[in-house]
VORO-801378 format. One record per residue (C-alpha): y, z negated, x; residue in three letters. Coordinates in Angstrom, 3 decimals, m for minus. Example, Ala and Ser with C-alpha at 12.3 -4.5 7.8 and 13.67 -1.06 7.14 Angstrom:
residues 2
<pt <m4.500; m7.800; 12.300>; ALA>
<pt <m1.060; m7.140; 13.670>; SER>
//
This chain:
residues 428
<pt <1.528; 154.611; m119.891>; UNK>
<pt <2.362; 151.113; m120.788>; UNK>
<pt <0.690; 148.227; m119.904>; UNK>
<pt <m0.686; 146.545; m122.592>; UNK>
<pt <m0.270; 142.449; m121.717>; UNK>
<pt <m2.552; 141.255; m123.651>; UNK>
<pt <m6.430; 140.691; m122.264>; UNK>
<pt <m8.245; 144.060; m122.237>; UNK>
<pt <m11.527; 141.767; m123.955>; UNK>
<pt <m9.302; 141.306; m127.225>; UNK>
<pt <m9.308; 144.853; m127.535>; UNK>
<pt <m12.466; 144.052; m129.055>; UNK>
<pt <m12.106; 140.580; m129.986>; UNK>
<pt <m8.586; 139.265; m130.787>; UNK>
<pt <m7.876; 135.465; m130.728>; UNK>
<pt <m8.685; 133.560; m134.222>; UNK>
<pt <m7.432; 130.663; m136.735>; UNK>
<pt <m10.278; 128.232; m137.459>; UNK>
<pt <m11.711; 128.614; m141.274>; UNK>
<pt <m9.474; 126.865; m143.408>; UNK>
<pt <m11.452; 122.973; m144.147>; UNK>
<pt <m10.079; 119.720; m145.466>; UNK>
<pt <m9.004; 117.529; m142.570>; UNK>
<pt <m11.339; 114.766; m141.629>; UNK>
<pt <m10.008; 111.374; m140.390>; UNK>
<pt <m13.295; 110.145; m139.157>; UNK>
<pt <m15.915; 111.246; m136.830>; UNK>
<pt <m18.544; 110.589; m134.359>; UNK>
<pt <m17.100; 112.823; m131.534>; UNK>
<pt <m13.825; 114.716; m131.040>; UNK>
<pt <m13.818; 117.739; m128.502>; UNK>
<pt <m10.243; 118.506; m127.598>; UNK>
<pt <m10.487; 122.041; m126.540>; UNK>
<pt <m12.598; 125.248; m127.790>; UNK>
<pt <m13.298; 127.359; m124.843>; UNK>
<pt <m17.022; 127.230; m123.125>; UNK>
<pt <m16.889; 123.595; m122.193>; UNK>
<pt <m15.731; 122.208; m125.936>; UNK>
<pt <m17.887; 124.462; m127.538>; UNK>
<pt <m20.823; 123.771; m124.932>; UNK>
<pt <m20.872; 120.214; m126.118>; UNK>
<pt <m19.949; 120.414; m129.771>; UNK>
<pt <m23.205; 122.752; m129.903>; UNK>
<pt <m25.888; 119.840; m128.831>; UNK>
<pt <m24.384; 116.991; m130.523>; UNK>
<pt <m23.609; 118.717; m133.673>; UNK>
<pt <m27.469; 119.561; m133.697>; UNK>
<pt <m28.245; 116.556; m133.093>; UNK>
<pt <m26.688; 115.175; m136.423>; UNK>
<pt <m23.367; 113.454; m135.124>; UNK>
<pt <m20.407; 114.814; m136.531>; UNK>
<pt <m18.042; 116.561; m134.544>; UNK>
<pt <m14.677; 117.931; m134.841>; UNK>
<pt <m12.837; 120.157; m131.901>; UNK>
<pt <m9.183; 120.344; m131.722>; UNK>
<pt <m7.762; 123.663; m130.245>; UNK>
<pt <m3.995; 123.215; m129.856>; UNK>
<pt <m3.636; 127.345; m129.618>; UNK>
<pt <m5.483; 130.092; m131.889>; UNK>
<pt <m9.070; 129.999; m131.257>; UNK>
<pt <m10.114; 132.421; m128.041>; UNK>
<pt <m6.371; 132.706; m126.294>; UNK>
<pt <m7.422; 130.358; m123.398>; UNK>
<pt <m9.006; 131.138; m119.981>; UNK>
<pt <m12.781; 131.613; m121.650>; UNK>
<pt <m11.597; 134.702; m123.320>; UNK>
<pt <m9.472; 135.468; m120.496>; UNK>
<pt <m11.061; 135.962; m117.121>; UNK>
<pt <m14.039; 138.713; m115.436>; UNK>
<pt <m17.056; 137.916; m117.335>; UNK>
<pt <m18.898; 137.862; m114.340>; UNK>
<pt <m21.962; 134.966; m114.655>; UNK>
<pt <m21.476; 133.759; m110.666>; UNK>
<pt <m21.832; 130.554; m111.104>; UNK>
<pt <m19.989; 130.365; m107.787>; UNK>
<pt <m19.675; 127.265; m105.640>; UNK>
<pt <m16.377; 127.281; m103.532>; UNK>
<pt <m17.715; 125.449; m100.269>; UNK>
<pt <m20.364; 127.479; m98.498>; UNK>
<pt <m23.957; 125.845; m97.951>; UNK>
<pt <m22.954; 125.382; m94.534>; UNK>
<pt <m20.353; 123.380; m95.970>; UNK>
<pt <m22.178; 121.310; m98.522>; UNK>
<pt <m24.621; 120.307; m95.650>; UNK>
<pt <m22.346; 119.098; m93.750>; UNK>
<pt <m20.383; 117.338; m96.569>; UNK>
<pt <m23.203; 115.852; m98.236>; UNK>
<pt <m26.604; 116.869; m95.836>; UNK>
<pt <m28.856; 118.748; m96.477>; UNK>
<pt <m30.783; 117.633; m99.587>; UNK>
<pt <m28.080; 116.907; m101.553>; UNK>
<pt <m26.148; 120.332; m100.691>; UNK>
<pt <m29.622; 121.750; m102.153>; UNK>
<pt <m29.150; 119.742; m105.380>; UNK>
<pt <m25.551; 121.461; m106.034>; UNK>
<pt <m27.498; 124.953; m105.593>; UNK>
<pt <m30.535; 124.311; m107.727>; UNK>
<pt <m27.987; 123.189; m110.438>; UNK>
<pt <m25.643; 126.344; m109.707>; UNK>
<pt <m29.224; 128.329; m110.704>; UNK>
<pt <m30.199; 126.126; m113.655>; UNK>
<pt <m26.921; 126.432; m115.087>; UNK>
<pt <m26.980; 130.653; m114.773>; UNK>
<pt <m29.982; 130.494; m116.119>; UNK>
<pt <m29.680; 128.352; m119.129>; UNK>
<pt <m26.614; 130.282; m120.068>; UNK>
<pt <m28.567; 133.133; m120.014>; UNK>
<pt <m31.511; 131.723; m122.340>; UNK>
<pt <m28.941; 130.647; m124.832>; UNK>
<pt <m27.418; 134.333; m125.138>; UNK>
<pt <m31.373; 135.192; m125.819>; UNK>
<pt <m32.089; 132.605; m128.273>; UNK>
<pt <m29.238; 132.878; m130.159>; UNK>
<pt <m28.943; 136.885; m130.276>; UNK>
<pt <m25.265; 136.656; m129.034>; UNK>
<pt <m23.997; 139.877; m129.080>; UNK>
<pt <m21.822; 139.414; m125.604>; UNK>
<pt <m22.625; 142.886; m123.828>; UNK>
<pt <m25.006; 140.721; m122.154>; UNK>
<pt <m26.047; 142.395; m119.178>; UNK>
<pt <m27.826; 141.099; m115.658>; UNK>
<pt <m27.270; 143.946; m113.365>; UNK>
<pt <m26.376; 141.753; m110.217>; UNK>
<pt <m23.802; 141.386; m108.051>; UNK>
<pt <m22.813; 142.761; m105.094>; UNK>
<pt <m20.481; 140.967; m102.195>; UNK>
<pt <m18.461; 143.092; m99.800>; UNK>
<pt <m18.122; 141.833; m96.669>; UNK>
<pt <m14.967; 144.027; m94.454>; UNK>
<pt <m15.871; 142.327; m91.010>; UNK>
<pt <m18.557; 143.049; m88.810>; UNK>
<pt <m20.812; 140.010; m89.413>; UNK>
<pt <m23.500; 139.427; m87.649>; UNK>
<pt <m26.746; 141.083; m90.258>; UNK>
<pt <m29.146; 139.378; m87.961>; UNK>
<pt <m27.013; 136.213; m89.327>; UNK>
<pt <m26.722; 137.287; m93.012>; UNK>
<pt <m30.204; 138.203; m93.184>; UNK>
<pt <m31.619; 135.075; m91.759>; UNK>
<pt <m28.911; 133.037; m94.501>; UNK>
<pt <m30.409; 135.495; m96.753>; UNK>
<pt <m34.307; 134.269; m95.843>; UNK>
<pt <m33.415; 130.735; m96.037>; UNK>
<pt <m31.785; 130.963; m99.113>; UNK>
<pt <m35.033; 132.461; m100.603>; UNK>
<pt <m36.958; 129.951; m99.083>; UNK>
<pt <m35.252; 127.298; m100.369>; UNK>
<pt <m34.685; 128.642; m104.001>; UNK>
<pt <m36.344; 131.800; m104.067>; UNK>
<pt <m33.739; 134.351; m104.984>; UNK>
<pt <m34.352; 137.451; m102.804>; UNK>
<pt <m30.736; 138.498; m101.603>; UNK>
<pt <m30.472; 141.932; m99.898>; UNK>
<pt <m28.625; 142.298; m97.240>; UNK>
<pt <m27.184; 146.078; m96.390>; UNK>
<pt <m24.953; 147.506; m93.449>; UNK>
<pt <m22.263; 149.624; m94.117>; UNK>
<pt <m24.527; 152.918; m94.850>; UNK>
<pt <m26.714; 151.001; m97.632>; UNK>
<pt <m22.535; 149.705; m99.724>; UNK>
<pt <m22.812; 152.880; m100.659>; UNK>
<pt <m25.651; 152.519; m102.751>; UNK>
<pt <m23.864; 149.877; m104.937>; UNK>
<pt <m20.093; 151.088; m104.111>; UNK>
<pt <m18.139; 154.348; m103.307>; UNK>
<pt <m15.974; 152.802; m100.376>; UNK>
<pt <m15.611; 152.488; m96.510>; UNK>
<pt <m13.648; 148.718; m96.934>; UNK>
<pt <m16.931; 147.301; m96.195>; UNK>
<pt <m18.996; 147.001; m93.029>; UNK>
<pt <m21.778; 145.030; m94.419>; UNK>
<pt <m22.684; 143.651; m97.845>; UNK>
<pt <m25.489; 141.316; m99.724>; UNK>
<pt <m27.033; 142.048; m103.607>; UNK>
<pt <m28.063; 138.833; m105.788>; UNK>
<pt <m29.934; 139.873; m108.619>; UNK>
<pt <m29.167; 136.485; m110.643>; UNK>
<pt <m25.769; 137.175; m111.759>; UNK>
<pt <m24.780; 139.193; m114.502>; UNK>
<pt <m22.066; 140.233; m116.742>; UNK>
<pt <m20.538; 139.255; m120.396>; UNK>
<pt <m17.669; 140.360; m122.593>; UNK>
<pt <m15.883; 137.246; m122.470>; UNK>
<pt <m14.122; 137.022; m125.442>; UNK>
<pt <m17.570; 138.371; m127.544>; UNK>
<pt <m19.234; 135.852; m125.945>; UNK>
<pt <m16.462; 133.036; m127.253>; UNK>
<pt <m16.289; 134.263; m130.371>; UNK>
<pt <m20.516; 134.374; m130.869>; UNK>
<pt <m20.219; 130.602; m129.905>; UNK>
<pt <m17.826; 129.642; m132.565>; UNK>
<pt <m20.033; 131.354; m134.984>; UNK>
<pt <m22.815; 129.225; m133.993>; UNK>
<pt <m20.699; 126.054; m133.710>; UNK>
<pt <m19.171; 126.292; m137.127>; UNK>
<pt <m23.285; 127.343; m138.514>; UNK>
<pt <m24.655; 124.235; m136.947>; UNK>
<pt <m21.898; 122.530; m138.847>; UNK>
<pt <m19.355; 121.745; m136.126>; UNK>
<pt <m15.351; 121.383; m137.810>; UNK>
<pt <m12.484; 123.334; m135.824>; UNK>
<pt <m8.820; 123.415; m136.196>; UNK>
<pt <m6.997; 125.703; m134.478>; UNK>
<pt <m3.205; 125.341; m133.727>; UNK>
<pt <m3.700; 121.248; m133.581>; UNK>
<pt <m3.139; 119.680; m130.932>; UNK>
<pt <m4.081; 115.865; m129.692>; UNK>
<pt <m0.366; 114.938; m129.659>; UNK>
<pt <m1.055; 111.123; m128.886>; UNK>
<pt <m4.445; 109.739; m128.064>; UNK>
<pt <m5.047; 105.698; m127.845>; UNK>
<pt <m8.044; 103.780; m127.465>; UNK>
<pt <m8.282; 101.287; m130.308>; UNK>
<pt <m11.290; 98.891; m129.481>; UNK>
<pt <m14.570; 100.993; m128.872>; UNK>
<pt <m13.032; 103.750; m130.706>; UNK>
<pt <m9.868; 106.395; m130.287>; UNK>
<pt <m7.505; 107.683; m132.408>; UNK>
<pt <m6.021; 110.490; m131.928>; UNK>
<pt <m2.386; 111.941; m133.836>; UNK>
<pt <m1.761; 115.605; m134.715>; UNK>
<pt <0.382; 116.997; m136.738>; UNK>
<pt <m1.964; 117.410; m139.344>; UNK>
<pt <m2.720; 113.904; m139.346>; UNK>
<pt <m4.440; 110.953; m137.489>; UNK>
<pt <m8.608; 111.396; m136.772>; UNK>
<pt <m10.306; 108.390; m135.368>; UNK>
<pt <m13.669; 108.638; m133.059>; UNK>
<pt <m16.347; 107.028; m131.720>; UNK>
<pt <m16.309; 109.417; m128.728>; UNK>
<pt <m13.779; 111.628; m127.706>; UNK>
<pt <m14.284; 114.639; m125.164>; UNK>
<pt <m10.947; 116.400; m122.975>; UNK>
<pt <m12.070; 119.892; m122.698>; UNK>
<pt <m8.760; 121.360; m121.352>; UNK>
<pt <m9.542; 121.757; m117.624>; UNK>
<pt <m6.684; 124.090; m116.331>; UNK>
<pt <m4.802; 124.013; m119.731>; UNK>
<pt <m4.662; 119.498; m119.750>; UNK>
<pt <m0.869; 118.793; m120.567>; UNK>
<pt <0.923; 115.875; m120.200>; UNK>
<pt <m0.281; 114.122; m122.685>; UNK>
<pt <m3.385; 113.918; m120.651>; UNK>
<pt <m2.131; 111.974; m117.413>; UNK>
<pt <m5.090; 111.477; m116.013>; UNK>
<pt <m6.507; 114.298; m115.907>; UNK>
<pt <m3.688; 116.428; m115.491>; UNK>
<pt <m3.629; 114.305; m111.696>; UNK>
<pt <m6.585; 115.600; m110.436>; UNK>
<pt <m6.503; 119.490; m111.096>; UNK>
<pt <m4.809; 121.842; m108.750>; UNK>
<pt <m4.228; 125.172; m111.737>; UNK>
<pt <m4.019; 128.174; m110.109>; UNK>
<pt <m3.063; 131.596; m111.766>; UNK>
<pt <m5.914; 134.384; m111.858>; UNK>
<pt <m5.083; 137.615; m113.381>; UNK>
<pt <m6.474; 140.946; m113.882>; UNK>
<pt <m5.970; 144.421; m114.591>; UNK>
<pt <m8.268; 147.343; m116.026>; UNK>
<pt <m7.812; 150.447; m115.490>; UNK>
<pt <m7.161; 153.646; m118.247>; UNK>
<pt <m10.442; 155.139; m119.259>; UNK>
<pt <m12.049; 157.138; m116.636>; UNK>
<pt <m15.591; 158.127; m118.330>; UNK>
<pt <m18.592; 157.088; m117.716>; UNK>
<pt <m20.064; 159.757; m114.777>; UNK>
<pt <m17.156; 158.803; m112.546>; UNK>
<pt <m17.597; 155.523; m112.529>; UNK>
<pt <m20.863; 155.371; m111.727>; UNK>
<pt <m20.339; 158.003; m109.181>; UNK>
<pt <m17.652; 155.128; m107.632>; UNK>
<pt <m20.255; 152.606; m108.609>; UNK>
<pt <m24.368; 153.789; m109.010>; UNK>
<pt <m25.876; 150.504; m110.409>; UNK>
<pt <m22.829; 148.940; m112.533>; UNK>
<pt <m23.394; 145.941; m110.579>; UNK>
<pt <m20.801; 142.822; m110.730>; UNK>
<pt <m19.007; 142.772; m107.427>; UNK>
<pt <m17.003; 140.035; m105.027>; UNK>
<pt <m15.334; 140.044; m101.690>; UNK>
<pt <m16.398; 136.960; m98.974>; UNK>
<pt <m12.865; 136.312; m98.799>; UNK>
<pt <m10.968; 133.253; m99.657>; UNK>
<pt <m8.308; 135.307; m101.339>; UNK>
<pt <m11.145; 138.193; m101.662>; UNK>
<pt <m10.514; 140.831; m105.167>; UNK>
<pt <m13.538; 140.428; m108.081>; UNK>
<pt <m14.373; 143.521; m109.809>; UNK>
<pt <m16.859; 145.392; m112.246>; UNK>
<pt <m17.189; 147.941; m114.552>; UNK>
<pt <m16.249; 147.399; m118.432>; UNK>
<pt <m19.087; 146.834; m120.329>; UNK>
<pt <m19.022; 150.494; m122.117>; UNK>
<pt <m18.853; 151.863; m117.998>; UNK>
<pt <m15.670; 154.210; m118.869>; UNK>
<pt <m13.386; 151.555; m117.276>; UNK>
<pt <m12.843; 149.562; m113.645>; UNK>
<pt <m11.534; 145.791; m114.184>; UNK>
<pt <m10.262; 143.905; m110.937>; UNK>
<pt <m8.865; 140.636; m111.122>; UNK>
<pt <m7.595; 137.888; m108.084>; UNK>
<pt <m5.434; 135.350; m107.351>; UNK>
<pt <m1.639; 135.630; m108.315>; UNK>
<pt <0.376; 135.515; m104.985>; UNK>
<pt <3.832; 136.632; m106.812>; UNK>
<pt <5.848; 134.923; m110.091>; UNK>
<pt <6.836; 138.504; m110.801>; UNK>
<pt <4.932; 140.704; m112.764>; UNK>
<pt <5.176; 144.275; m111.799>; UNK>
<pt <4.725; 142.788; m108.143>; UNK>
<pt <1.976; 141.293; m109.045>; UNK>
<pt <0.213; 144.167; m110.738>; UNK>
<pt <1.336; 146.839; m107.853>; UNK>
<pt <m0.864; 143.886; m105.508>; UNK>
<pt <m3.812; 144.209; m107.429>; UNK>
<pt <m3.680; 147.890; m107.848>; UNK>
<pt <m3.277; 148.070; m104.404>; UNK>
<pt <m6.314; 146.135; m103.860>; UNK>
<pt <m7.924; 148.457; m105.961>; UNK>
<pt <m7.203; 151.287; m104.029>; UNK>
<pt <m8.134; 149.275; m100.697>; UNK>
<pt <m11.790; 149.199; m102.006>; UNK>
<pt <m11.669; 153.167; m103.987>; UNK>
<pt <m8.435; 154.803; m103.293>; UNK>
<pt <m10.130; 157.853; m105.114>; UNK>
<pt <m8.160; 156.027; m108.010>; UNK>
<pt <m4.966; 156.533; m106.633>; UNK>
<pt <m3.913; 158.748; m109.539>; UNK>
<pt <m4.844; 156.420; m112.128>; UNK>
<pt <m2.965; 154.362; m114.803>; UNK>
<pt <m3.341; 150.968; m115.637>; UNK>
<pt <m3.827; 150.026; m119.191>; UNK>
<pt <m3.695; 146.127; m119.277>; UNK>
<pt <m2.415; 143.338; m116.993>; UNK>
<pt <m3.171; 139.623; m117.827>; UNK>
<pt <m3.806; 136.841; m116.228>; UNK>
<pt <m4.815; 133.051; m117.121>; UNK>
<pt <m5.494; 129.821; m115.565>; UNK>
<pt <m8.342; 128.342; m113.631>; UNK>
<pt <m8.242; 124.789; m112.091>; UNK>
<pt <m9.697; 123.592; m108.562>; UNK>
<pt <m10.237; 119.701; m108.270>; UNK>
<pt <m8.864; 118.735; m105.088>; UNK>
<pt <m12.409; 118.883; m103.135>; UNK>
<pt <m13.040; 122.187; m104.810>; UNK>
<pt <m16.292; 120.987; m106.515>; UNK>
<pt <m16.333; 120.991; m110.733>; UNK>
<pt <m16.505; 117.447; m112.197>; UNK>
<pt <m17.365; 115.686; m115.135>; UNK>
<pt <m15.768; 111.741; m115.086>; UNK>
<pt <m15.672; 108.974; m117.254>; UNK>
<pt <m12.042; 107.226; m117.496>; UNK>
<pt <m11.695; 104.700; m120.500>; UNK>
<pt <m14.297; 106.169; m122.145>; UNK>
<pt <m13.139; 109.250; m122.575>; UNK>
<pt <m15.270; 112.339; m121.044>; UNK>
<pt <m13.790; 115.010; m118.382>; UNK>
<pt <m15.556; 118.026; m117.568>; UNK>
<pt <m13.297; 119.813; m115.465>; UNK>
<pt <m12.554; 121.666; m112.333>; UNK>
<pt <m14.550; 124.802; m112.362>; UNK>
<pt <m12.817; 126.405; m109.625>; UNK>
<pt <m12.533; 130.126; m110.889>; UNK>
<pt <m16.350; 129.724; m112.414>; UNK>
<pt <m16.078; 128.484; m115.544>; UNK>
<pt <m18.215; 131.640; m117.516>; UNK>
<pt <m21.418; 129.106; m115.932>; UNK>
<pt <m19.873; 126.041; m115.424>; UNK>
<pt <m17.871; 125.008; m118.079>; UNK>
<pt <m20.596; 125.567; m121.105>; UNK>
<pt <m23.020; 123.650; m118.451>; UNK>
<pt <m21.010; 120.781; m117.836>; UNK>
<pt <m19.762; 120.594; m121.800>; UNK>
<pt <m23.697; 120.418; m122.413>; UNK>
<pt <m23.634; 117.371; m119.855>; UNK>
<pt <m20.710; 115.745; m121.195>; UNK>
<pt <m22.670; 116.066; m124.612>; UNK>
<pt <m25.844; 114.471; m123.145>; UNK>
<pt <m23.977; 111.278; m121.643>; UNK>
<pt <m23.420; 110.458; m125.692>; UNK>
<pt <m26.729; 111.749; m126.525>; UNK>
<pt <m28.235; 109.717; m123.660>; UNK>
<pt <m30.338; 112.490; m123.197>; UNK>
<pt <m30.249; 115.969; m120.493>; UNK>
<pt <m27.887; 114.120; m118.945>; UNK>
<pt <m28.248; 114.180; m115.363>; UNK>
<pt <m26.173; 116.482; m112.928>; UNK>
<pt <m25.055; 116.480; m109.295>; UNK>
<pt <m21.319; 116.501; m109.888>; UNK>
<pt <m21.322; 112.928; m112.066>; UNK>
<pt <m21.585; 111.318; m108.988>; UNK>
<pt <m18.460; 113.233; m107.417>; UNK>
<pt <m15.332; 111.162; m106.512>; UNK>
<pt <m12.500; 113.111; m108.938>; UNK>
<pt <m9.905; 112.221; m106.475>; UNK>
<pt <m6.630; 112.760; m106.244>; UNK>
<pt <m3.183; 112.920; m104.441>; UNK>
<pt <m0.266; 109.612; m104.172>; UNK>
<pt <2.473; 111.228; m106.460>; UNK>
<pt <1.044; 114.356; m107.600>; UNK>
<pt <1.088; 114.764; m111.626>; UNK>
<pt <m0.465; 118.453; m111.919>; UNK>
<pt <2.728; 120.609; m109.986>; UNK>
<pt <0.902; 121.964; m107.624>; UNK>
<pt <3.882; 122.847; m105.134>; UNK>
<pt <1.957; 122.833; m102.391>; UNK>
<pt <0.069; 125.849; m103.728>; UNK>
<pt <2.185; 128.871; m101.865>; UNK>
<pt <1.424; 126.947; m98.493>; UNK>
<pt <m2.200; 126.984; m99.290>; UNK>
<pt <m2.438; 130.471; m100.337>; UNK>
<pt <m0.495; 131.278; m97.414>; UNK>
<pt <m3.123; 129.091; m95.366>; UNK>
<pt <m5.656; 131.266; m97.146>; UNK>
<pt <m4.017; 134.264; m96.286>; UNK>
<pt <m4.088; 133.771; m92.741>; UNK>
<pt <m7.382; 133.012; m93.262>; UNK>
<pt <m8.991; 136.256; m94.273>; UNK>
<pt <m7.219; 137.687; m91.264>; UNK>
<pt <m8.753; 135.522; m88.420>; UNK>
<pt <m11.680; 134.475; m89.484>; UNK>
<pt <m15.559; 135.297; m90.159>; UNK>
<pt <m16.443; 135.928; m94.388>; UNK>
<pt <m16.290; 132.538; m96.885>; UNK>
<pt <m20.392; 133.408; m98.166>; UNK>
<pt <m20.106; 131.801; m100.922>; UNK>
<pt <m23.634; 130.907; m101.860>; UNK>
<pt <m24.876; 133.806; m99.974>; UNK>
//
């Protein structure tokens, strides 16, 4: 069989152009970008009667929004126990309460809208392949309802196989909050609405040369110059060089993904009873799930390799870690796309110069990037505003410009990680 390289999601829905419209060299806000974050703030201020115009430099759905799991996690990177320490204990609490908001309000807008995104909030499960402590997940898992109240069941290694057809794990713990989305549907559904509620996209036009003229910016493209009151970067692991400041402080990092040939619907939900979402507490851990029709298995992590076949013989091996009944089986498609990690590993939104950066979603952008595009709208709105991560230092490194060399030594570091030491829970 050969492996299709395109993203099995545009199966379904290919990338786009924009509607053909009359350039416009004036206009309250431009959104550079139209993945979840550009979108999630053209939305809100188009509504509320400003003008808006996003500029996607590539056809419309061929960045990371249309690219990666569909799985709603909402993740945080450091653990609570992390957090508190970092920040104490209150305000690690405000990053989770926002983390539950944000899942949540994504979730209402699919409703309200009628997005047809193979919407679906079956959970997710998280595989844990050491012997933790359950006395210790179970009383993470109590104080976690306590303090937000989201039951999270905790399982030994008879009760994975309720949710997954494999001996990998020794332990595992069930969040009924997450879900899952088609990715690409989901993208798509959002342009519909932004370009409905009046919003102006160009696809294949990129901000070439952006200056700050006064109060205002212009920015050049090749179809011409636009001016704006406000302007928006909503790039995040795709920011080139024309965007030096922001380009500084992300660390991209290639995820990629492959899905399997279709295996019918009884056997995978033989391998997998409830169709949940799953996720390894593992820094360099697999994420998986079923396609949204259930005939399929998608797995997607970290690339560790520059070439491809070595690359996709890593993940199907980490397939067959967690179901080796699928040893026989072909792979159909084998992408991947890019995520970007500020260097604390916390997602940002910054003001430099005016301009707005919501960025740095670490692997979570399906939650965070709409979320903090909605934010970034609100700071012009001066309205719905307010969020934990304005406050964040977006630091970054003397001499770094956005080549993250460094990045084999980390994943090495990472690697050596999973080996020695006790599960990364990330947010139980």
């Amino acid at each position: 069989m050969e492996v299709n390289d395109k993203p099995f999601w545009w199966d379904a829905k290919a990338p786009i152009k924009s509607p053909e419209t009359s350039w416009i060299d004036h206009v309250d806000v431009v959104v550079i970008g139209c993945g979840f974050t550009g979108l999630g703030a053209a939305i809100p201020l188009a509504r509320a009667g400003h003008s808006v115009v996003i500029l996607e430099k590539n056809n419309l759905g061929e960045g990371a929004a249309a690219r990666n799991g569909g799985i709603t996690s909402g993740n945080l990177r450091p653990s609570n126990k992390d957090l508190v320490r970092r920040f104490g204990s209150e305000k690690a609490k405000q990053f989770q309460v926002e983390a539950i908001a944000a899942r949540q309000d994504l979730y209402d807008f699919i409703e309200q809208e009628k997005l047809d995104c193979d919407f679906n909030l079956v959970g997710r499960f998280l595989g844990i392949p050491d012997k933790t402590s359950l006395d210790e997940l179970k009383r993470d898992a109590d104080k976690f309802y306590e303090n937000f109240g989201i039951q999270t069941t905790v399982t030994d290694a008879k009760g994975v196989t309720d949710y997954i057809d494999s001996s990998k794990y020794k332990s595992g713990t069930f969040r009924p909050d997450i879900g899952g989305i088609h990715p690409s549907k989901l993208l798509h559904e959002m342009i519909r609405v932004a370009v409905r509620d009046k919003v102006k996209i160009f696809s294949q036009t990129a901000g070439e040369n952006i200056k700050r003229v006064g109060q205002s910016f212009k920015i050049q493209t090749h179809r011409g110059t636009i001016t704006s009151e406000h302007l928006i970067v909503a790039t995040n692991a795709y920011t080139g060089k024309e965007l030096p400041w922001l380009r500084r402080r992300l660390i991209p990092v290639v995820s990629e993904i492959i899905a399997t040939e279709e295996l019918g619907e009884n056997f995978v939900s033989h391998l997998m009873p409830k169709k949940t979402m799953f996720g390894e507490s593992l820094e360099l851990g697999h994420y998986y799930r079923p396609s949204p029709d259930g005939k399929r298995i998608l797995l997607g992590g970290r690339r560790l390799s520059s070439n491809i076949i070595e690359s996709r013989e890593r993940l199907k091996a980490g397939l067959l870690g967690i179901l080796p009944q699928l040893k026989d089986t072909k792979i159909s498609h084998h992408w991947f796309g890019n995520v970007a990690f500020p260097f604390d590993q916390l997602p940002k939104i910054a003001i430099h110069d005016g301009v707005i950066y919501p960025a740095g979603f670490c692997g979570s952008g399906t939650v965070w990037a709409r979320w903090l595009g909605q934010k970034a709208a609100g700071m012009i709105l001066a309205e719905n505003a307010e969020t934990v991560f304005s406050d964040q230092k977006f630091w970054t490194l003397p001499f770094y410009k956005g080549d993250p060399w460094f990045l084999p030594l980390a994943m090495n570091y990472y690697k050596l990680r999973d080996k020695l030491s006790s599960p990364n829970k990330h947010g139980t």
